[in-house]
N, C-alpha and C positions, 0 to 999 in steps of 0.2 A: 605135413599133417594130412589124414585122410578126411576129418571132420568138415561137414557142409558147411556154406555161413547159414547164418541165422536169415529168415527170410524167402529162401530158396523156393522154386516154384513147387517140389515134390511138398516140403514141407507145409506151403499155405493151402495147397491140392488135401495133403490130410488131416489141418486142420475144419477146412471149410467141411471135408467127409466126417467128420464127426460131431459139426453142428448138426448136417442135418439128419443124421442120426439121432440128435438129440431131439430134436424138434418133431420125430419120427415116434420117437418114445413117448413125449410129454404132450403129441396129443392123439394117440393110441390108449393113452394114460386117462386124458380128459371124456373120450367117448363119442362116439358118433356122432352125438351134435354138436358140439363144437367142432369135430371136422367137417360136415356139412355146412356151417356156416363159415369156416374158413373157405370155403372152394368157392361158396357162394358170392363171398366178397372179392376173392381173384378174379371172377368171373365178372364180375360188374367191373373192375378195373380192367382187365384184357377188352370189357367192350368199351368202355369211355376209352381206351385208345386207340382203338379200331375206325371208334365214331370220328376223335381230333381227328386222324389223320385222315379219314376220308373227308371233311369239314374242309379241311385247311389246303386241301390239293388244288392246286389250280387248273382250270380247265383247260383246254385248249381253245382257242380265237376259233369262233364260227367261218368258215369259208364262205363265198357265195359263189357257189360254179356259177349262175347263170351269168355273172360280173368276168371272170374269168374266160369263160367260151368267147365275148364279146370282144376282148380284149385281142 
């Protein structure tokens, strides 16, 4: 049999392309403010996670050359 299985990577690759076609439609549909407010709320999300992760990094242990040179 030539048929795909159900599942298949081409497959989900064109279903997800026709979500966001839809999503593409429906807010070209709604109008410029509500896409401006959509970008606006990405963008507070992309920086809350810009911020966690700079937050959360740890830093490195302070050296003391002068402790070192002595040594």
């Amino acid at each position: 049999m030539s048929c795909r299985r159900y599942g298949s990577k081409p497959t989900l690759a064109f279903w997800m392309l026709i979500a966001l076609v839809d999503a593409a439609v429906l807010a070209a549909a709604a109008g410029a403010a509500v896409m401006i407010s959509i970008l606006a709320a990405l963008a507070l999300v992309a920086g809350g996670v810009v911020a966690a992760r700079t937050l959360t990094r740890r830093s490195l242990p302070a050296t003391n050359a002068v402790a070192r040179r002595r040594a």
